[in-house]
ZAMARGU-4260 file (C-alpha; in steps of 0.2 Angstrom, whole numbers, plus 5000, padded with zeros to 4 digits):
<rodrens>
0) 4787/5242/5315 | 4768/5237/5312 | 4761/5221/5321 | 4750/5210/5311 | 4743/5198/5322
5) 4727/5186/5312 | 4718/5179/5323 | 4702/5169/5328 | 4702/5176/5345 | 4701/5164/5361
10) 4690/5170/5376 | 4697/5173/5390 | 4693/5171/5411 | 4681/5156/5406 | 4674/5167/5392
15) 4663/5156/5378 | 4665/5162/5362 | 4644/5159/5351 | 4646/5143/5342 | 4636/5147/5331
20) 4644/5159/5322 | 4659/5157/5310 | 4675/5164/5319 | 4680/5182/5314 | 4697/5185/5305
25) 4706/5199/5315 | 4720/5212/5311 | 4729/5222/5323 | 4739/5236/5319 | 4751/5249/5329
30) 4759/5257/5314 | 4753/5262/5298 | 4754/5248/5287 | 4762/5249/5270 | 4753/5237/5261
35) 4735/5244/5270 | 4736/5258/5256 | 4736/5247/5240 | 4722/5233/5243 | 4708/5232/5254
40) 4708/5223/5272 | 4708/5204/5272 | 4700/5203/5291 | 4685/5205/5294 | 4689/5216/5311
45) 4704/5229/5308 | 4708/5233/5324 | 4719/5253/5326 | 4730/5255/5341 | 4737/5272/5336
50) 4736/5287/5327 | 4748/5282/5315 | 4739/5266/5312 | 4725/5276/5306 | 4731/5284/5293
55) 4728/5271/5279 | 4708/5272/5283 | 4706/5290/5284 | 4697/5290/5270 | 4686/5276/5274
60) 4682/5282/5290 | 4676/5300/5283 | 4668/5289/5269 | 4656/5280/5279 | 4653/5296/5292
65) 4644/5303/5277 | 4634/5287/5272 | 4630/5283/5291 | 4612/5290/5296 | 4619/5295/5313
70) 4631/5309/5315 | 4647/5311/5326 | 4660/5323/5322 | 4671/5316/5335 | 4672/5299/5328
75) 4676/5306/5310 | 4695/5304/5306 | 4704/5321/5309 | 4695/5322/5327 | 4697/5304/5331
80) 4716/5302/5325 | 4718/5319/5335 | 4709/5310/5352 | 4719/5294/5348 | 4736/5305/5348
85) 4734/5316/5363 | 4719/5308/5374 | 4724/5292/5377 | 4722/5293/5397 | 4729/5279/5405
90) 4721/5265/5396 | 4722/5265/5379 | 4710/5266/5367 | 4709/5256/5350 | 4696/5259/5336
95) 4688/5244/5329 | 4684/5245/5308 | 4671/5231/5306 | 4671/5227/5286 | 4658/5217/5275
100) 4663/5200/5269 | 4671/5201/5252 | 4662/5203/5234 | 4668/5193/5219 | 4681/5204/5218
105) 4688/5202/5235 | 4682/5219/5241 | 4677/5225/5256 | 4665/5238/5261 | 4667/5249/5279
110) 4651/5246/5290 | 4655/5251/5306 | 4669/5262/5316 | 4670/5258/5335 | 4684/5266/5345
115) 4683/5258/5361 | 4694/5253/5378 | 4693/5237/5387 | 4698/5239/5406 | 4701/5224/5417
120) 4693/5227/5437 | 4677/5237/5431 | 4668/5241/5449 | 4678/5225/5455 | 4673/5212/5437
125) 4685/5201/5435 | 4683/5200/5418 | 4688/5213/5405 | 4674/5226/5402 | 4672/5234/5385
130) 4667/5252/5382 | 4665/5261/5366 | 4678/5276/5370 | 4670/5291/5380 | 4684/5304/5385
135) 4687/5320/5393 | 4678/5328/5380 | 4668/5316/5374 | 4649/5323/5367 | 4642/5310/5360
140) 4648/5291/5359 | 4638/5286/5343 | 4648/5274/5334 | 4649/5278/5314 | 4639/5264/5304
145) 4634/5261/5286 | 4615/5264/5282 | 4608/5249/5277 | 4621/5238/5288 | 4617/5245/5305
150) 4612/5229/5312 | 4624/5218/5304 | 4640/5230/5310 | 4633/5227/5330 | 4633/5209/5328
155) 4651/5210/5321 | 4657/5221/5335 | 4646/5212/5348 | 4655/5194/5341 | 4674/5202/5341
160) 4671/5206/5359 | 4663/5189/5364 | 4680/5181/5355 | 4693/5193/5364 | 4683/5186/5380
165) 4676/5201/5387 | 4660/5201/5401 | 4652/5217/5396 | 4650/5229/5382 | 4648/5247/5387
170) 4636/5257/5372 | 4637/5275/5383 | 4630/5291/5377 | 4622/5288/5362 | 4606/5297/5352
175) 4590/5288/5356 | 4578/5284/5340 | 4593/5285/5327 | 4599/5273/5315 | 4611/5264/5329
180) 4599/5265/5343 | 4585/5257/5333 | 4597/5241/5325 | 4604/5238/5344 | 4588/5238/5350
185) 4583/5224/5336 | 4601/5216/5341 | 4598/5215/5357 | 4584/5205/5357 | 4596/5192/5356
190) 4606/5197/5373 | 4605/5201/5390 | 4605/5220/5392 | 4601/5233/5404 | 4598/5251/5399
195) 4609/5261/5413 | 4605/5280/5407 | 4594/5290/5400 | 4591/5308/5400 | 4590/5324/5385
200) 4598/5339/5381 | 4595/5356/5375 | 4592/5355/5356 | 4589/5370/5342 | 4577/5362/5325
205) 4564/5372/5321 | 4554/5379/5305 | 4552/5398/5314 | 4562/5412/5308 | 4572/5421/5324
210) 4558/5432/5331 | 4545/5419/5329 | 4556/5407/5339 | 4561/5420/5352 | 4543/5423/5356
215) 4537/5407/5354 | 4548/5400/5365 | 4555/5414/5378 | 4542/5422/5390 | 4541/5441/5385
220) 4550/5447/5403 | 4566/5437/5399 | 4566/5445/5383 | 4566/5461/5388 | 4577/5456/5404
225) 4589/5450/5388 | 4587/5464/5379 | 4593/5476/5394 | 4607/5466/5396 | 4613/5467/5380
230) 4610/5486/5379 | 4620/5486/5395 | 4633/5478/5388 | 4636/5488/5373 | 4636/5502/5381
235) 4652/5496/5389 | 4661/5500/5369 | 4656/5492/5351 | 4646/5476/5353 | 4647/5466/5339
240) 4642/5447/5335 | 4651/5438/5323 | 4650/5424/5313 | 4666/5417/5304 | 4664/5407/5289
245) 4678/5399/5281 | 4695/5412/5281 | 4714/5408/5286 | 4712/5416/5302 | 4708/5399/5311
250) 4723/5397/5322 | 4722/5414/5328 | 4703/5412/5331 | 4707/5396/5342 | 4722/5404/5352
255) 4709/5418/5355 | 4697/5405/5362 | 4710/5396/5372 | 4717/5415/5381 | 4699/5419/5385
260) 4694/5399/5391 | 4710/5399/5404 | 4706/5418/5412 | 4692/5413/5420 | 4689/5399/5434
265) 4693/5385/5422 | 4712/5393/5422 | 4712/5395/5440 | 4707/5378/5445 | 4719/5372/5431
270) 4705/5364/5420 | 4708/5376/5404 | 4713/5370/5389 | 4725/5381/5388 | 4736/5374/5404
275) 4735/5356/5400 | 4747/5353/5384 | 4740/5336/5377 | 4721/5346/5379 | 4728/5361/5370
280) 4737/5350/5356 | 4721/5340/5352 | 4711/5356/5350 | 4719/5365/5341 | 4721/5350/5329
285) 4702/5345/5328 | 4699/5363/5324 | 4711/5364/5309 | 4706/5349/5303 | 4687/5352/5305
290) 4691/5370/5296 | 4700/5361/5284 | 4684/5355/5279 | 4671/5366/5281 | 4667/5360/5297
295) 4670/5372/5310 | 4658/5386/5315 | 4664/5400/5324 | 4653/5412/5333 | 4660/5427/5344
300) 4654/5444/5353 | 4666/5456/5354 | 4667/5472/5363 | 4678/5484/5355 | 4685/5468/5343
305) 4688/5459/5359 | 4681/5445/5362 | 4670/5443/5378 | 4664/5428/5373 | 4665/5412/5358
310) 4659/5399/5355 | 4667/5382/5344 | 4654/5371/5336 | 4655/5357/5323 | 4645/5354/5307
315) 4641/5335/5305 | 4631/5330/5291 | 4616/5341/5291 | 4617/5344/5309 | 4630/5355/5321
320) 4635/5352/5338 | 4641/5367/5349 | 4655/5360/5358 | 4661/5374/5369 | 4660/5390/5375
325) 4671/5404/5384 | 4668/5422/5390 | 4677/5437/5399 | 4672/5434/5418 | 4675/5453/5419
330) 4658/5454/5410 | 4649/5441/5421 | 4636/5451/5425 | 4629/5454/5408 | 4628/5435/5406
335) 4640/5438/5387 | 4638/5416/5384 | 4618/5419/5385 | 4619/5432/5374 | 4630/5423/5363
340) 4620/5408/5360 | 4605/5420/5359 | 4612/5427/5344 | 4617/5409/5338 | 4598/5404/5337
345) 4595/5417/5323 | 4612/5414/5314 | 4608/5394/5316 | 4591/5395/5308 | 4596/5406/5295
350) 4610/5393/5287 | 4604/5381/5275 | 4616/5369/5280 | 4611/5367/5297 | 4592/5357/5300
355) 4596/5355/5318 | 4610/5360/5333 | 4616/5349/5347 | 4618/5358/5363 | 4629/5346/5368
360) 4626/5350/5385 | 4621/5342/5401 | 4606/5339/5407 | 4594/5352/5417 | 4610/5364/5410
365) 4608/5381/5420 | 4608/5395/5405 | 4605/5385/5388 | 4590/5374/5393 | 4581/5391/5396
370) 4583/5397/5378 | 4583/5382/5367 | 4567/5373/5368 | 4570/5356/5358 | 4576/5341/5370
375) 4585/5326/5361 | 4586/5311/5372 | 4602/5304/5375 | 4604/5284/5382 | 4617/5273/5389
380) 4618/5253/5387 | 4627/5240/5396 | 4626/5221/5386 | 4632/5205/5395 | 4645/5197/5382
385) 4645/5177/5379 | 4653/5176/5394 | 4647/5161/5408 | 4648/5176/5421 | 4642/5188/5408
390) 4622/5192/5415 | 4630/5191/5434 | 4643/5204/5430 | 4629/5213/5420 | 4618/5217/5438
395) 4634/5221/5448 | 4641/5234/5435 | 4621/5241/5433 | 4619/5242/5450 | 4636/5251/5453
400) 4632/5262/5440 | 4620/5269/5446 | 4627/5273/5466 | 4639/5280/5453 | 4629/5290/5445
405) 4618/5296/5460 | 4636/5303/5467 | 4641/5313/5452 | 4622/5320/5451 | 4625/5325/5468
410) 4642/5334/5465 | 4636/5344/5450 | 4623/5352/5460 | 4635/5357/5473 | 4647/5363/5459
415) 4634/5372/5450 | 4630/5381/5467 | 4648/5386/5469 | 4648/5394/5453 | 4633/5405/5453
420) 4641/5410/5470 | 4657/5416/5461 | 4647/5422/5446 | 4636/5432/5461 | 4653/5438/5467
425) 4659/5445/5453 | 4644/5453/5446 | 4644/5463/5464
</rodrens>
């Protein structure tokens, strides 16, 4: 059965809900709606709580990722219905379509997609905190919005949450100086704010051909120190990079991937893919539906036609984003990922279709900030709602944040230490 629930919605917790602005009309849907397929919304919000309920704006949602100036691959519909059916987690997430007020017609236009959670007790708050949906494999949390309408979608978003009677919006993980970042920061002028990360990112754009880049950018002694290792390497049998474009052999590519992704220490620690069913379901289904599309970029080295190692990127607009990569521990000491995405630099430039390439990485990353020279700055924002407690709420979640933060910092150092231990255990 689907729920419709309309709505002006009430704060909540003492919440006060801007006077100034005209309540927002609000539909909610947990099923696909019937009716959603033969005229357009009535509510100015649309608000998805499934998979299913997606499936009457599918072509909306891929409508408005083309004419938004920001990319995000995993916010386009066959990713984001994929995350909405098997990533879930514990609290559940709802994607939010923000429409433009009808034309004479009764028409509306999309402006804006943000999935997003709300989670009551937020470092202790009291008060529901909302976040724009960062998951398990999340990249980059950019929400989709319509050039042109940038600022106008925020607002919309930013007065649905004062109404539902949350204390904070969460904007995490998003790309500094693009289309949203500069209409937030022209939005936020308005609120109270506090910005709680900010850091870059490996990144490929540039105008040289491959050699020109690799000497531009890669001191001659790591190149020749490369250059051993790949001869090494491929002394072992036929070394062979490859580049799949289009071709029906997706699924067999992505079983590929998972195998080799779940024989290293990610199987072992039970991380892989491959070992966690809902994990292995949503990939598999965001790669056929990106190669459905054109969208997915597959890159390999293979050793005798094996792969030893493979990397799954995503086009988005005129830009890709290198998701993530496997490789055959067995080879450690050849270093086969930096090899691979050495090879990718020349294959990348080379493609029309790609001006630029999203490491997607994090930052200070080990093996991929060494070869790709280009940075792009990633930030996170937290924005007190119209809430009484709203700017209080603000410092403790900022400040908690940040200890946070400081903790995780602290245990990806030791984690990266105890991986090049292994990696230096295997190599001997």
């Amino acid at each position: 059965m689907t729920d419709i629930r309309r709505y002006p919605l009430l704060p909540s917790f003492g919440g006060a809900r801007d006077e100034r602005a005209a309540p927002l009309s609000v539909e909610t849907l947990n099923h696909a709606a019937g009716y959603a397929y033969d005229r357009p919304p009535s509510a100015d919000i649309v608000v998805l709580e499934s998979a299913d309920a997606m499936t009457p704006y599918l072509g909306s949602i891929d409508e408005l990722a083309r004419a938004s100036a920001d990319t995000n691959p995993q916010f386009e519909s066959a990713t984001l219905a994929a995350s909405m059916e098997y990533l879930q987690g514990r609290v559940a997430a709802r994607v939010a379509l923000v429409w433009s007020t009808p034309d004479s017609d009764g028409k509306r236009q999309l402006l804006g997609v943000f999935p997003f959670k709300s989670r009551q007790g937020h470092f202790g708050i009291p008060a529901p905190v909302w976040s724009l949906w960062e998951h398990i494999h999340s990249y980059t949390v950019t929400p989709l919005v319509r050039v042109g309408h940038e600022r106008r979608a925020i607002r919309c978003f930013l007065a649905f949450a004062d109404q539902s009677g949350a204390a904070l919006v969460r904007f995490p993980l998003f790309e500094a100086l693009g289309a949203f970042d500069t209409a937030l920061e022209e939005v936020l002028h308005e609120r109270v704010w506090r910005e709680t990360d900010r850091h870059e990112r490996a990144f490929l754009q540039s105008d040289l051909d491959e050699d020109a880049y690799l000497a531009t950018h890669i001191r001659k002694k790591k190149r020749k120190e490369f250059s051993r290792l790949w001869n090494r390497l491929a002394e072992q049998g036929d070394l062979k990079f490859v580049v799949h474009d289009g071709g029906d052999d997706t699924a067999a590519w992505v079983q590929r991937f998972l195998m080799l992704e779940a024989a290293g220490w990610k199987g072992k620690r039970g991380t892989a893919m491959k070992v966690r069913p809902h994990e292995r379901a949503w990939f598999e289904a965001i790669c056929a539906g990106a190669a459905a599309q054109d969208k997915l970029v597959r890159t390999e080295l293979t050793l005798d036609g094996k792969p030893v190692a493979i990397l799954a990127s995503f086009r988005a607009g005129a830009g890709l984003y290198t998701f993530k990569i496997a490789f055959d521990e067995a080879y450690a000491r050849y270093s086969p990922g930096t090899l691979l995405m050495l090879r990718c630099i020349g294959a990348f430039l080379r493609d029309d279709r790609i001006a630029w390439v999203d490491s997607c990485a994090m930052p200070g990353h080990p093996m991929i900030d060494h070869i790709w020279a280009q940075r792009r700055t990633m930030r996170s924002v937290t924005v007190a709602a119209r809430h009484r407690a709203g700017p209080l709420f603000l410092s403790w979640s900022v400040a908690a944040t940040h200890l946070a933060e400081n903790a995780r910092a602290r245990l990806r150092v030791f984690y990266n230490k105890i991986r090049k231990e292994i990696e230096n255990d295997q190599a001997d």
